[in-house]
C-alpha positions in Angstrom: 43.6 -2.7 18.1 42.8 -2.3 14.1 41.1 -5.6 14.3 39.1 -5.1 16.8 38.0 -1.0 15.3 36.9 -3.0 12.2 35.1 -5.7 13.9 33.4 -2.6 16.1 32.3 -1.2 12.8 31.4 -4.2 10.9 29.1 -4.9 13.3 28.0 -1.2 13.9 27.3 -1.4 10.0 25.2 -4.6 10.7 23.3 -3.6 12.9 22.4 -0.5 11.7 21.4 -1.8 8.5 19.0 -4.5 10.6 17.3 -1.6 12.2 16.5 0.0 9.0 14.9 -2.9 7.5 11.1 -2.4 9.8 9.6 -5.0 8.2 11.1 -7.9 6.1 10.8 -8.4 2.9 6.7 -8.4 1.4 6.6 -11.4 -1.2 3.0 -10.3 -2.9 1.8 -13.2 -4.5 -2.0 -11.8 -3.8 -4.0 -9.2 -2.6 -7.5 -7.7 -1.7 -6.8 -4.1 -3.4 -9.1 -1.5 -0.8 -8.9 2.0 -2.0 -9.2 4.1 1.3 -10.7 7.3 -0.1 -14.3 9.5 0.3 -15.7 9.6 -3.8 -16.8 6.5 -5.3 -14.9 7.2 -8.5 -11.9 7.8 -7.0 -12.2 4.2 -5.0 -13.0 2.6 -8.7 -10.4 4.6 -10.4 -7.4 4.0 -8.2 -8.6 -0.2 -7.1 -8.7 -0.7 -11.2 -5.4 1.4 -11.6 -3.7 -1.1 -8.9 -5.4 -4.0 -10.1 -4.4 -3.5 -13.9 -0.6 -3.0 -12.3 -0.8 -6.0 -10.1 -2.4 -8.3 -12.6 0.9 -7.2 -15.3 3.2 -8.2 -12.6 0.8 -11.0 -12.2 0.3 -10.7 -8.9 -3.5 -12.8 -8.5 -5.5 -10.2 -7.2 -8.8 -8.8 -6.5 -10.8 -5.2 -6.4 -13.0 -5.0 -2.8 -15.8 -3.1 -5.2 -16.2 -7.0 -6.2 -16.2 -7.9 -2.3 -18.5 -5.0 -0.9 -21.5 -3.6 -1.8 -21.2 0.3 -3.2 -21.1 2.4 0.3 -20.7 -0.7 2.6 -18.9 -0.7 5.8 -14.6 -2.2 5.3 -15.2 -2.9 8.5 -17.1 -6.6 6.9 -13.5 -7.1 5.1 -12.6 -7.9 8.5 -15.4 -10.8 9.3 -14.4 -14.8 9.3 -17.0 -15.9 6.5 -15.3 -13.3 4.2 -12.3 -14.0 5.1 -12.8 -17.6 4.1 -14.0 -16.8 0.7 -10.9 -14.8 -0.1 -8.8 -17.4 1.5 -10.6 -20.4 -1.0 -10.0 -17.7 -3.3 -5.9 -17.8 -3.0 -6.2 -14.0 -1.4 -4.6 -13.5 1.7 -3.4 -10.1 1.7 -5.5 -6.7 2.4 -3.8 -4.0 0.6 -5.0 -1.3 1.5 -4.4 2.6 -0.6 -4.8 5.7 0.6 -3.7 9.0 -0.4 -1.0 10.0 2.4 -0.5 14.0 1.0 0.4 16.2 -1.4 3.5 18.3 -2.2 5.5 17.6 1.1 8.1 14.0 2.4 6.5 11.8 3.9 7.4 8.6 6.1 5.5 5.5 6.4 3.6 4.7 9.2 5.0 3.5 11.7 3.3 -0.2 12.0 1.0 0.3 15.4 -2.5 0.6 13.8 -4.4 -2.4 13.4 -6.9 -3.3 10.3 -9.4 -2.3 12.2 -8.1 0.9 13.2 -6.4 1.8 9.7 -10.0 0.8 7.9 -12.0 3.2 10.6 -9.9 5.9 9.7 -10.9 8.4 7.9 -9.2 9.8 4.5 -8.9 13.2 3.7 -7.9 13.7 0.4 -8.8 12.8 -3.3 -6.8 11.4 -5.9 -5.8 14.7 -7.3 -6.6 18.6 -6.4 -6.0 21.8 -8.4 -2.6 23.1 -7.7 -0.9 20.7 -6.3 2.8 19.1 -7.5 3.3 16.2 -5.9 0.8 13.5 -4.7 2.2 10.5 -2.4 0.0 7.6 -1.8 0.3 5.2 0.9 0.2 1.5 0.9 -0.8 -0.7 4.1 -0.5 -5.1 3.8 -2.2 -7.3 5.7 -2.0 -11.0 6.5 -3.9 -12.6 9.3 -5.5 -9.1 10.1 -2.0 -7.8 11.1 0.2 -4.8 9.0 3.3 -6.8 7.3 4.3 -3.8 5.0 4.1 -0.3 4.8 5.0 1.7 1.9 4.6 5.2 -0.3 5.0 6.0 -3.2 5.1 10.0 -4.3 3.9 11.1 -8.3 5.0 14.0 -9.4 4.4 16.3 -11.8 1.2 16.0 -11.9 -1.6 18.8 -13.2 -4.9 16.3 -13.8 -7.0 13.5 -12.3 -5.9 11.6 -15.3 -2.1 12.3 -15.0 -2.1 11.1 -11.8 -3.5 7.9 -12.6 -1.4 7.7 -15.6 1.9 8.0 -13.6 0.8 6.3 -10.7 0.1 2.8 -13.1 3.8 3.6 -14.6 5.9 4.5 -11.4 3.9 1.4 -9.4 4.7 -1.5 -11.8 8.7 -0.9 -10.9 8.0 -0.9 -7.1 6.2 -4.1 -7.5 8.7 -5.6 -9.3 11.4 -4.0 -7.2 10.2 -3.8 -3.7 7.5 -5.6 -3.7 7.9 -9.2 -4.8 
């Protein structure tokens, strides 16, 4: 009887651990940074923040203001002939950055959009805006146009454009290291 309550919850254990784990483990080696957001110099700002991160954890990587043309349409992230560039490149992940909120918890998404569907959607909010907390960004991957990672990652204490920034480049480099690779 013992044995078999321990086997019952060993495997209980198991399995709920398995259905925690939504996607398996990332392995960045590359990546397209894509900043999801409306201003232009919040899109530079945050893809150069990422960048500088990714490039310290070196992670090869790339910003898509190098890859598009200032106001362009994601949606050309999307095409073959790009795709092969990127690919002759060594890129062959789309990360893609938004900001998911401010001030509240947040879960990731739940892995049903596709690229095209994530980079048609539109982004409400900037980088940073006057009293506000907390700001949590969101972070989509993916390979062979299909999402292989979701993640957020929530600054706080944050009361200017630059702090945010500042913390975000800080708090990111130890989930890249720890999450991440």
């Amino acid at each position: 009887m013992r044995k078999s309550l321990l086997s019952f919850l060993f495997l209980s254990i198991c399995l709920f651990a398995s259905a925690q784990a939504k996607f398996p483990p990332l392995k960045l080696t590359n990546a397209l940074i894509v900043s999801h957001l409306d201003k232009e110099a919040d899109q530079f700002s945050l893809e150069i923040a990422v960048s500088d991160v990714l490039s310290r954890c070196k992670v090869k990587n790339t910003v898509s203001l190098n890859v598009l043309k200032a106001g362009g349409d994601p949606q050309v992230l999307m095409t073959d002939s790009l795709n092969r560039i990127l690919n002759a490149k060594g890129i062959n992940t789309l990360m893609l950055v938004s900001v998911r909120g401010f001030d509240n918890r947040f879960k990731p998404s739940s892995g049903n959009m596709t690229l095209a569907e994530d980079l048609a959607a539109d982004n409400l909010f900037p980088i940073y805006k006057e009293d506000i907390v907390s700001v949590t960004f969101e972070f989509h991957f993916y390979r062979d146009g299909k999402l292989v990672y979701a993640d957020l990652l929530k600054i706080g204490g944050v009361n200017s454009r630059d702090k945010v920034l500042r913390k975000l480049r800080k708090k990111l480099a130890k989930k890249v290291v720890k999450d991440w690779m």
